[in-house]
C-alpha positions as CSV (number, residue, x, y, z in Angstrom):
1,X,10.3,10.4,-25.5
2,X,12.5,8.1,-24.1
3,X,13.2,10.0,-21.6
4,X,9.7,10.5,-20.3
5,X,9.4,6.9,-20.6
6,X,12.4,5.9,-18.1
7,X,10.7,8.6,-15.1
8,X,7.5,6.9,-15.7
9,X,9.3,3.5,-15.2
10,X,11.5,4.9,-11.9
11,X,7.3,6.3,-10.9
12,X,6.0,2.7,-11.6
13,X,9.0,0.6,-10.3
14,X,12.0,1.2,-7.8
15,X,15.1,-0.2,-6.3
16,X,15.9,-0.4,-2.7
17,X,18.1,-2.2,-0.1
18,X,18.6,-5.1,-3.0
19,X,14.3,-5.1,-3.6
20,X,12.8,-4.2,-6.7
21,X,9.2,-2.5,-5.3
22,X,6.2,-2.4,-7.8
23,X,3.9,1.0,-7.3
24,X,1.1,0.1,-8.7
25,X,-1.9,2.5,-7.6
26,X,-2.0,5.6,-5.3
27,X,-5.6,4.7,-4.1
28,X,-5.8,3.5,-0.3
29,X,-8.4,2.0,1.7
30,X,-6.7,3.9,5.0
31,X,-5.8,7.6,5.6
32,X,-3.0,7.2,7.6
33,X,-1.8,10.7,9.5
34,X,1.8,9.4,9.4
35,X,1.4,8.7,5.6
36,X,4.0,11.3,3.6
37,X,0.9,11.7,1.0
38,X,-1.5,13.1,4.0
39,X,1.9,15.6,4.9
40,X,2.6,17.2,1.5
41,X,4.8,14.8,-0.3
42,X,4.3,11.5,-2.0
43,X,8.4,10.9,-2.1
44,X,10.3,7.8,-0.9
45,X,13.9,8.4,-0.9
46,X,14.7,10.0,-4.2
47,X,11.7,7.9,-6.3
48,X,8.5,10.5,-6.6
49,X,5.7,7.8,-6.4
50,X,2.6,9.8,-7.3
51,X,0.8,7.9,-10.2
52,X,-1.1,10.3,-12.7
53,X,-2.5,6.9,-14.1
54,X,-2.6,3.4,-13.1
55,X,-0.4,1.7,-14.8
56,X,-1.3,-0.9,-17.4
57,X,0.2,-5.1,-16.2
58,X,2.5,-4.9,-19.4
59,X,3.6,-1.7,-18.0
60,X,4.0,-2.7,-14.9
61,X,5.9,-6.1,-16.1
62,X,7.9,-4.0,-18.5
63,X,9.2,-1.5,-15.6
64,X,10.0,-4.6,-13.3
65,X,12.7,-5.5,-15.3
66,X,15.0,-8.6,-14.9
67,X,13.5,-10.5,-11.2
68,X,16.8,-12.6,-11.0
69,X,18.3,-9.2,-11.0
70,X,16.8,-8.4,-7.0
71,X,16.3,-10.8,-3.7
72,X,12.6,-10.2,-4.0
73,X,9.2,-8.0,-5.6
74,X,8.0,-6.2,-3.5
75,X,3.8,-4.7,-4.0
76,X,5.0,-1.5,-2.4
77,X,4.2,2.3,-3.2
78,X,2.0,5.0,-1.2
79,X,-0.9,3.1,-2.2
80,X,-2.5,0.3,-1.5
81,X,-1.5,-2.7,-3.9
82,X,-4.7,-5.3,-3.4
83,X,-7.3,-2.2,-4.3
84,X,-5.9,-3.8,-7.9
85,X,-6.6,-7.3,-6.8
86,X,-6.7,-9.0,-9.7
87,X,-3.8,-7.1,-11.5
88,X,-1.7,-7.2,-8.6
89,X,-2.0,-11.2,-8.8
90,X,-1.8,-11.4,-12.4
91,X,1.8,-9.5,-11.7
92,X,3.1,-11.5,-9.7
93,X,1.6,-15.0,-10.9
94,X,3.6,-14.4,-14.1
95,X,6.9,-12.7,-12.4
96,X,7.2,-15.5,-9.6
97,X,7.0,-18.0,-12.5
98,X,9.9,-16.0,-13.7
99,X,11.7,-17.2,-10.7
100,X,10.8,-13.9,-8.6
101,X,10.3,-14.2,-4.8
102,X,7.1,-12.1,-4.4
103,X,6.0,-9.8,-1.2
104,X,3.2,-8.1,-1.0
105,X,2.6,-4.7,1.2
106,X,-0.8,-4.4,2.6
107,X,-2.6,-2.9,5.4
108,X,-5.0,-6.1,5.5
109,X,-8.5,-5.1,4.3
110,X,-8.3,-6.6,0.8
111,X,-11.5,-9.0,2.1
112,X,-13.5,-6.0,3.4
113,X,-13.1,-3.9,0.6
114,X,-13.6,-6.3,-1.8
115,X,-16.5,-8.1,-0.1
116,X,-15.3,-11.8,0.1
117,X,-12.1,-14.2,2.0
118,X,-9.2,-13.2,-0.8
119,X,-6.9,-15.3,0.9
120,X,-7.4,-17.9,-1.3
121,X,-6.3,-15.7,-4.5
122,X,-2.4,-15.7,-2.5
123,X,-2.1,-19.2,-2.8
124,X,1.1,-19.9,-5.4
125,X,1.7,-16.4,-6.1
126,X,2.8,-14.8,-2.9
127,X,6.2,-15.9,-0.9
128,X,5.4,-13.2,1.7
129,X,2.7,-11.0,3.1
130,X,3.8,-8.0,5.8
131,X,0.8,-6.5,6.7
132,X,0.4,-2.9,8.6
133,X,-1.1,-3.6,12.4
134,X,0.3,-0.7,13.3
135,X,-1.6,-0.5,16.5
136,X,-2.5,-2.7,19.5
137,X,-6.1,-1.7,19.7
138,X,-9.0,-0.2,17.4
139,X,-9.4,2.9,19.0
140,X,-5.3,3.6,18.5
141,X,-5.3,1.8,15.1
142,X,-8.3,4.4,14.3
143,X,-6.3,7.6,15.9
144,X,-3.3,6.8,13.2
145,X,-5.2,5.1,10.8
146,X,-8.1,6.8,9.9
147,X,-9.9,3.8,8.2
148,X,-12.8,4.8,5.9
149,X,-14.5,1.6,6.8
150,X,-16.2,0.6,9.9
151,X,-14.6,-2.5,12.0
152,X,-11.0,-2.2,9.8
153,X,-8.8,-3.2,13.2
154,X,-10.7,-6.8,13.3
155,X,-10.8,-6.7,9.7
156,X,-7.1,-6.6,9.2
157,X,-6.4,-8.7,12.1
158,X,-9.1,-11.7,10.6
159,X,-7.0,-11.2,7.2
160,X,-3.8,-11.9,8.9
161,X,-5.0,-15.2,10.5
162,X,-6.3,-16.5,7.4
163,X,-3.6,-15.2,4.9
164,X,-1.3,-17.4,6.9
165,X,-3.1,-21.0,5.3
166,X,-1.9,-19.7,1.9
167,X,1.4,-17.4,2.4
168,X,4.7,-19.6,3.7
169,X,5.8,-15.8,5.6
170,X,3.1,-13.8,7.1
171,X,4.6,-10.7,9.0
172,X,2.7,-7.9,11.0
173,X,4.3,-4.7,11.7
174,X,3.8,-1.7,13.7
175,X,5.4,1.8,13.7
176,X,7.6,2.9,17.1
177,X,7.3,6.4,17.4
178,X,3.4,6.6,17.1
179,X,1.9,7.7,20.2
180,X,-0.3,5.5,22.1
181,X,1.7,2.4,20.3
182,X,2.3,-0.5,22.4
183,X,5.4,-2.5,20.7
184,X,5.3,-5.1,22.7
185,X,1.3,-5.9,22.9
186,X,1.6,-5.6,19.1
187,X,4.2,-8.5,19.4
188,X,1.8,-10.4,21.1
189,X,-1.4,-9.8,19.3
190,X,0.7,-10.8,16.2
191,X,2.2,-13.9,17.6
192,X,-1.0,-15.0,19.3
193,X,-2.3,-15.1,15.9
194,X,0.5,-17.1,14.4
195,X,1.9,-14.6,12.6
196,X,5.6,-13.1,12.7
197,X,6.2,-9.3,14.3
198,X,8.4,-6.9,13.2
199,X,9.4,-3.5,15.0
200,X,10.0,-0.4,12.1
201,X,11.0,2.8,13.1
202,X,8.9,5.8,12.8
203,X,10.3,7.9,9.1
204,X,12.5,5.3,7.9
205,X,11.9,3.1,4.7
206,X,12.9,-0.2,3.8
């Protein structure tokens, strides 16, 4: 029993690079092609992240453990954290009033999924947003991406502006090593919106 109960903790919460990283749904709004759930494996490092349930927010609290423990939370699995809007905010409402630095993981379409400007909802529980551009163009972003919503490239990119009046660190990222990536026009898309870039590395994590 207990047992089974710490593997479903190590499913539901993980440690890396200092970061304690919060799985909480395998559901995504994007297909991505370079995903390792679309190429036969849903590992990171040595943490199996495939959820057979959503976890419950005690759960999810419970498996976080001690914040003062890690530099920051991070809303980070191979899903996509705001599909649980409100129980990702719930989360981290009560573990930043803990004294936890929260980051959340997105690929920027919390307001089109969920039909209405979310930014808002960031404002007092979120330290730091880093959102996936991961391309310099829609037709690109699409060819990686594979949204399963029309007009997700402006979508993400109208998130990121707006994110930016409620979240002190707002970063936008995109993979080198995709083909047909631009690294350097998705520097400045990024910084013409006010937001911060950052480079990552096609197959490595964290």
């Amino acid at each position: 029993m207990a047992e089974r109960i710490l593997a479903e903790a190590a499913t539901i919460a993980y440690t890396l690079c200092g970061n304690r990283y919060l799985n909480i749904t395998s559901r995504c709004t994007l297909r991505c092609a370079f995903c390792p759930k679309f190429n036969g494996s849903w590992e990171v490092r040595q943490y199996e992240l495939r959820l057979r349930e959503e976890p419950s927010v005690e759960e999810i609290i419970a498996a976080a453990g001690d914040p003062s423990q890690y530099r920051e939370v991070v809303f980070c699995g191979l899903g996509e954290p705001t599909r649980r809007l409100e129980v990702m905010l719930e989360i981290a409402e009560r573990l930043r009033g803990a004294g936890a630095r929260i980051r959340v993981n997105t690929d920027g379409l919390a307001s089109l999924v969920h039909g209405r400007d979310v930014t808002p909802e960031f404002a007092g529980r979120v330290d730091a947003v880093s959102i996936s551009m991961n391309a310099q163009d829609e037709p690109t972003y699409d060819r990686h991406c594979r949204p399963r919503h029309p007009d997700s490239f402006s979508a993400m990119l109208e998130f990121s502006e707006r994110i930016q009046r409620y979240v002190p660190e707002v970063v936008m990222t995109a993979i080198d090593g995709l083909p047909g990536v631009d690294i350097a026009a998705c520097r400045r898309l990024a910084e013409g919106i006010g937001a911060t870039f950052r480079r990552r590395v096609l197959d490595v994590v964290g």
